[in-house]
C-alpha atoms as one frame of an Amber mdcrd trajectory, in Angstrom:
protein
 -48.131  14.704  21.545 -46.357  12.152  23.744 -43.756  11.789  20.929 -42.800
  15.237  20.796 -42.246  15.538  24.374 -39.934  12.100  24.220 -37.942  13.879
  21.716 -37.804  17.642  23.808 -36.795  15.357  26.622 -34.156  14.008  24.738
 -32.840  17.010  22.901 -32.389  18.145  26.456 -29.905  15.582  27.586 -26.386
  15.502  26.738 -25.987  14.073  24.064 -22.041  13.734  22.023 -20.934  16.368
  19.953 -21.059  15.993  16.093 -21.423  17.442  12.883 -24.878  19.140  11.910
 -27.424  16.644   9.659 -28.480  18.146   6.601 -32.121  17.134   5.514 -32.843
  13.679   3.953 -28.957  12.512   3.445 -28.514  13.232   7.264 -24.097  12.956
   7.840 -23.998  10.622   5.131 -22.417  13.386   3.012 -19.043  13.172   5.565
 -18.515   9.459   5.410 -16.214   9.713   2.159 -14.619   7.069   0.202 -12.961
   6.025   2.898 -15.212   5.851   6.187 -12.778   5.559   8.984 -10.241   7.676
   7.411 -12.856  10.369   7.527 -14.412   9.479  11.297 -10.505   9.659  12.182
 -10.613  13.577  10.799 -14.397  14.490  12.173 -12.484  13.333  15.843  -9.951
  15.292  16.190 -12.905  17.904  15.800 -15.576  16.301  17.919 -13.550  14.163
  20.432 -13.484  10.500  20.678 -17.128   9.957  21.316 -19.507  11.575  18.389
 -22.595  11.488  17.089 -23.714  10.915  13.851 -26.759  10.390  11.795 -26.941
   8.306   9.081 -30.902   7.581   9.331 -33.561   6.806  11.499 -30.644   5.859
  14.357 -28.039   7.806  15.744 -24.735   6.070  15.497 -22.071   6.869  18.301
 -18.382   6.780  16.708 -15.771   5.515  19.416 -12.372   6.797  17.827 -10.085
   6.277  20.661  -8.790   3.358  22.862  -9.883   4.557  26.408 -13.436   5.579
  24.691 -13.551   1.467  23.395 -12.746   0.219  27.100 -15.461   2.081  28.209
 -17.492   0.741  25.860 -16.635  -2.818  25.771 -15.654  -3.098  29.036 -17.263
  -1.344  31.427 -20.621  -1.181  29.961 -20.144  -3.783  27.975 -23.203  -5.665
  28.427 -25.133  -2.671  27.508 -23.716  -2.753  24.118 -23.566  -6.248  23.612
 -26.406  -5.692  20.955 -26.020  -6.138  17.061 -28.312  -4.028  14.859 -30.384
  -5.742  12.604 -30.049  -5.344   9.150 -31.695  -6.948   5.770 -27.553  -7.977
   5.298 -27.799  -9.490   9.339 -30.919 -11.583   9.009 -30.389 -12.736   5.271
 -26.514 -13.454   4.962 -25.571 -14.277   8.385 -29.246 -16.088   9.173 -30.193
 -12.873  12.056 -27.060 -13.391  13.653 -28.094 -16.923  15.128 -23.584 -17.600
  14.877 -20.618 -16.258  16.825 -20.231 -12.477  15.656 -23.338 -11.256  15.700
 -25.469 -12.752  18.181 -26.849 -10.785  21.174 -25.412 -10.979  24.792 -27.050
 -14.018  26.970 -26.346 -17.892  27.756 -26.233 -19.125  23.827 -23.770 -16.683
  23.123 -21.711 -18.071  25.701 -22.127 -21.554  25.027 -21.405 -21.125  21.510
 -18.255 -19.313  22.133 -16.800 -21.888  24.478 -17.963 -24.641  21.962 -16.071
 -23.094  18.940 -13.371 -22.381  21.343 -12.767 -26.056  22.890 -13.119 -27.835
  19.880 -11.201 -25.889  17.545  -9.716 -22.441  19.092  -7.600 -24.451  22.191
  -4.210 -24.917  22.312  -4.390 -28.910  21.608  -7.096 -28.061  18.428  -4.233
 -25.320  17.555  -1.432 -27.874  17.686  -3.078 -30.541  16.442  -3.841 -29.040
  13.193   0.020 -28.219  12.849   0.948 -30.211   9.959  -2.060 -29.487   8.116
  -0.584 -25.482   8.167   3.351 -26.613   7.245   1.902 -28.801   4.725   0.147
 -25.817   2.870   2.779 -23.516   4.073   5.176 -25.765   2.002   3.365 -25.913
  -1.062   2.689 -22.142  -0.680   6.268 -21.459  -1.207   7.156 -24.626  -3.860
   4.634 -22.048  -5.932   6.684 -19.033  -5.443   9.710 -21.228  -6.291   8.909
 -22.293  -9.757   7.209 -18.842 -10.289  10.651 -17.146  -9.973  12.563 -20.331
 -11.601  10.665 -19.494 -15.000  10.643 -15.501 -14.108   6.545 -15.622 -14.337
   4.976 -12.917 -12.304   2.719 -13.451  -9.441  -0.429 -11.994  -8.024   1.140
 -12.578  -4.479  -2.353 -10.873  -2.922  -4.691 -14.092  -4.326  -1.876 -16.649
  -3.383  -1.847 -15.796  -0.034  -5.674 -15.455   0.141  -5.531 -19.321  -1.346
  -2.983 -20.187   1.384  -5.192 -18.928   4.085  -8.692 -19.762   2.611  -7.235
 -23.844   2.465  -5.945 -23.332   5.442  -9.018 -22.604   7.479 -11.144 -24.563
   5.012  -8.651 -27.939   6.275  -9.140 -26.924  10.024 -12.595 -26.212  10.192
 -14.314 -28.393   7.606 -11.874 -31.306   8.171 -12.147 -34.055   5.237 -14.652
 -32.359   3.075 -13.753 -32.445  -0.871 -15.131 -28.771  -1.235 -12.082 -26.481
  -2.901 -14.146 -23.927  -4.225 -12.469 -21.551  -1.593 -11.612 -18.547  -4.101
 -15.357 -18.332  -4.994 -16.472 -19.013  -1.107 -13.969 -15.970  -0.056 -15.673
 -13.325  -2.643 -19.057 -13.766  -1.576 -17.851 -13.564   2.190 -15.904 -10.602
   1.730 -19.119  -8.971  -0.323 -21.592 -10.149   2.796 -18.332  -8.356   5.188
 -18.732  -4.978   3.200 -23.028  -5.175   3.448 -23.184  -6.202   7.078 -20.995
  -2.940   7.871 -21.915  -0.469   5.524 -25.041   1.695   6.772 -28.661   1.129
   5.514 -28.355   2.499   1.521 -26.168  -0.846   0.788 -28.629  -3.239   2.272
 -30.122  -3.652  -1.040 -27.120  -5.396  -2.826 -27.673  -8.579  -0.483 -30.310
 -10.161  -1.920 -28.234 -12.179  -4.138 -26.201 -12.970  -2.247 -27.626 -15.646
   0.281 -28.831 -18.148  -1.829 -25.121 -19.036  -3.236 -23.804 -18.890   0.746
 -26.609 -21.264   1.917 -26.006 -23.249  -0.831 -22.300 -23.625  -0.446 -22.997
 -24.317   3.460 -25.439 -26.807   2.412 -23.234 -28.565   0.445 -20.467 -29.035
   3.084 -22.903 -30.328   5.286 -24.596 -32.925   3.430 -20.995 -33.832   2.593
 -20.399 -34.616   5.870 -23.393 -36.592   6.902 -22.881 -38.534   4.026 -19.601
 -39.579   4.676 -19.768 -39.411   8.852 -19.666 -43.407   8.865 -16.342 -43.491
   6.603 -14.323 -41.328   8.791 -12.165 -42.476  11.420 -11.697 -38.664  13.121
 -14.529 -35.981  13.969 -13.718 -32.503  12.511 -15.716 -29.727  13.358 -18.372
 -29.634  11.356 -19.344 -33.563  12.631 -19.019 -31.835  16.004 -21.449 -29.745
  15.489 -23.735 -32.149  13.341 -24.262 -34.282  16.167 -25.487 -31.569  18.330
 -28.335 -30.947  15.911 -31.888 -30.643  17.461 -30.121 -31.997  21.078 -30.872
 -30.565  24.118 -27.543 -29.447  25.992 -27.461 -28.037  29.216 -25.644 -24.813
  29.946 -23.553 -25.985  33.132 -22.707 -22.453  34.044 -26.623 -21.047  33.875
 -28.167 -24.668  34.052 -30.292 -23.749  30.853 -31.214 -25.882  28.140 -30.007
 -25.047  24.625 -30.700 -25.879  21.536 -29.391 -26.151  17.677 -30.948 -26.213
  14.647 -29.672 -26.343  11.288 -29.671 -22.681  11.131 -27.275 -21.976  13.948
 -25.283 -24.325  12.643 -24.665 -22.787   9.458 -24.449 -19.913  10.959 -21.860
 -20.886  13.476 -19.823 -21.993   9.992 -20.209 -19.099   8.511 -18.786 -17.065
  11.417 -15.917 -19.359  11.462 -14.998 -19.393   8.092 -15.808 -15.545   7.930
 -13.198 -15.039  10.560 -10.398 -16.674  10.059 -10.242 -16.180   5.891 -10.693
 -12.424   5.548  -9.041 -11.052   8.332  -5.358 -13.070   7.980  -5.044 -12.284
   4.562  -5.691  -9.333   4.992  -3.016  -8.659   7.542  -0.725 -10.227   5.368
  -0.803  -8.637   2.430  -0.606  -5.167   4.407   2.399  -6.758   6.226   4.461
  -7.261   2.286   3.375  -3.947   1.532   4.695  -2.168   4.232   8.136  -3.941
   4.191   8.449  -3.583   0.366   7.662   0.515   0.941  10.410   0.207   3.856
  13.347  -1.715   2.812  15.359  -0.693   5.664  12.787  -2.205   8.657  12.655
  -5.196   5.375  16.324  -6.054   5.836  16.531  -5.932   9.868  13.556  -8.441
   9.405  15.882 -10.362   7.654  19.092 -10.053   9.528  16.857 -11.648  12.279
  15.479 -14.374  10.422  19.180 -15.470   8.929  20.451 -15.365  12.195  17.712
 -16.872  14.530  16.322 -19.612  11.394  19.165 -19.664   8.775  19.207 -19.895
   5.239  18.795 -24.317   5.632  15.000 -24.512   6.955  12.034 -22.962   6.725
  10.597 -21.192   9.880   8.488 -23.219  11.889   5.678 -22.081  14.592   7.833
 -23.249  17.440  10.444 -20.337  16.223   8.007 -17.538  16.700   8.677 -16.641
  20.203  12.280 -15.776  19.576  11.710 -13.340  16.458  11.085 -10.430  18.407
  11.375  -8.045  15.580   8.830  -9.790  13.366   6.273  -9.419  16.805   7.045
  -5.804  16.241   6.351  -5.960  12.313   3.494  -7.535  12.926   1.948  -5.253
  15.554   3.008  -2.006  13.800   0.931  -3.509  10.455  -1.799  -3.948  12.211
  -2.247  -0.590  13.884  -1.286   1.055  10.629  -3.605  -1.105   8.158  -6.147
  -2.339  10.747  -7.763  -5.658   9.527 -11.339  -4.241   9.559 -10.710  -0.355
  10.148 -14.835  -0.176  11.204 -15.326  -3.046  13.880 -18.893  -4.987  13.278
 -21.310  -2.608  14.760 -22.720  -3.508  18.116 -26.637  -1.703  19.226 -27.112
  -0.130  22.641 -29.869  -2.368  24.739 -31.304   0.310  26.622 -30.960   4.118
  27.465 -27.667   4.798  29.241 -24.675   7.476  30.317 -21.477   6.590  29.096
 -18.263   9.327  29.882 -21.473  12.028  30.614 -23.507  11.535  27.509 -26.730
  10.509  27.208 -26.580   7.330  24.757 -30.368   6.073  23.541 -31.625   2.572
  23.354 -30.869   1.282  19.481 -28.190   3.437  19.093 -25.867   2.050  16.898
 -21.871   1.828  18.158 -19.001   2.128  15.617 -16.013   1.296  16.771 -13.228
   2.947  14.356 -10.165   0.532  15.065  -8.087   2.814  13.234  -7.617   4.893
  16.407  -6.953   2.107  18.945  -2.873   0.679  18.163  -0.489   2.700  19.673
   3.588   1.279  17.915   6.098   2.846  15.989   8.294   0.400  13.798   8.173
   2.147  10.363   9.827   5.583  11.044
């Protein structure tokens, strides 16, 4: 009896508009091959706030970029939730990292860890010759590719570039190459963590061969601690294993275990591999489709670099043109076009609707860029 008042009480509030559920497969039948191609279409229908149901939860989709601020901004602590998931707790051990970890102190002490010892601007620049050094023998490969006329999957090069890349700056010293293999089951544990409930029963194979990669980078590390003359990131966090630190904003003791650590790795990794490449390759395909914006790209690059050097990272801020390239792929080709979904913490009233606790938020980052370059 109670329960069917709760839910007359909260059929009467206002909740956002969206399409009617059909029995059993609730909206599921409107998602489409392409999810946020098709919660683009339902918006322009239902508005930039809209309800859907794809199970036991009603997820709110946020498909434009005042309907984000007011979601991550002004009641962002509200949302500061992540739904858990059989993909959450068993790939990305319940969220104990960066990404996926509830609001509150740990959250915040984690984030300016990761951020001091490897996100700063003396981390960044430090690890400079580590990137021209790959960068270099990124294009040596394309060089003797086109001496001999052999085609080139240019799509897993660049995921190799960036996969050593980030495997150099965040595992430091370790002899683990495997990052081809390391980036596939990432990018599957990507596509379960975001997809709705149906696809949480392709991750059970997948941990095991995640842990035991992290595992093995680990024990690599506190092997060899005593042999290296530099700390990398990974013997950062090693030595904060199972020690109290105190919070000096909150004045709370924290702790991390050798799950958080992981974890924290995994996030890391997850980050910076996926979501460059990514960009990337969207950014060739777009100038190959549009050899016009392709030659003005160019034009700059002859005349700000020349044809004697290769660019360096210190010529960035004067290739305005490539900023624009840049900015224009990613609000065309968006590097994950559904944001990792956050969970509403308690009943609330965002824009005039009534959003309940455990709703899950989508955030469709397709709608959010606003730049013209290609037209």
């Amino acid at each position: 009896m109670a329960s069917e008042v709760l839910r007359l009480f909260q059929r009467a509030e206002k909740q956002p508009p969206g399409p009617w559920p059909l029995p059993v497969i609730w909206n599921l039948h409107v998602l489409g091959k392409l999810p946020h191609q098709s919660l683009r279409k339902l918006a322009k229908g239902y508005g930039p706030i809209m309800c859907l149901r794809v199970g036991n939860v009603p997820a709110i989709v946020v498909s434009s970029p005042e309907a984000a601020k007011l979601f991550l901004q002004t009641h962002d602590r509200i949302v500061a939730g992540h739904p858990k998931t059989h993909a959450t707790d068993h790939i990305f051990y319940r969220g104990k990292g960066i990404a996926l970890i509830d609001y509150g102190p740990h959250r915040q002490s984690v984030r300016r860890l990761c951020i001091s010892q490897l996100l700063s601007p003396s981390k960044i620049n430090l690890f400079g010759p580590v990137r021209k050094e790959e960068l270099r023998h990124f294009v040596r490969k394309i060089k003797e590719a086109a001496a001999v006329r052999e085609v080139m999957d240019l799509s897993a090069a660049v995921g190799q570039l960036i996969g050593d890349v980030a495997f150099r700056m965040i595992l430091g010293g370790s002899s683990y190459k495997d990052t081809a293999n390391s980036r596939a089951m990432i990018r599957e544990g990507l596509t379960l963590v975001g997809a709705f409930n149906l696809a949480d029963y392709r991750s059970k194979a997948i941990p095991e061969s995640i842990d035991k990669v992290l595992e093995e980078i680990m024990d690599e590390h506190e092997r060899n601690a005593a042999l290296r003359s530099t700390k990398d990131f990974v013997d950062v966090l090693l030595s904060m294993l199972n020690r109290p630190i105190i919070d000096p904003d909150n004045e709370r003791q924290l702790s991390f275990d050798h799950t958080n650590l992981k974890a924290i790795l995994l996030d890391m990794i997850t980050g910076s591999c996926e979501s460059s490449s990514n960009a990337i390759n969207w950014a060739f395909s777009a100038l190959l489709r549009n050899p016009h914006v392709m030659a003005q790209l160019q034009e700059e690059l002859n005349t700000v670099v020349g044809m004697d050097r290769m660019v360096e990272e210190a010529d960035l801020m004067k290739l305005n043109y490539l900023e624009m390239v840049v900015k224009e792929t990613l609000r065309l080709h968006p590097v994950e076009p559904l944001l990792l979904p956050h969970e509403c913490m308690e009943d609330t009233v965002i824009n005039g609707y009534h959003i309940l606790k455990k709703s899950r938020i989508i955030l469709n980052d397709v709608c959010t860029f606003i730049l013209v370059v290609f037209s």
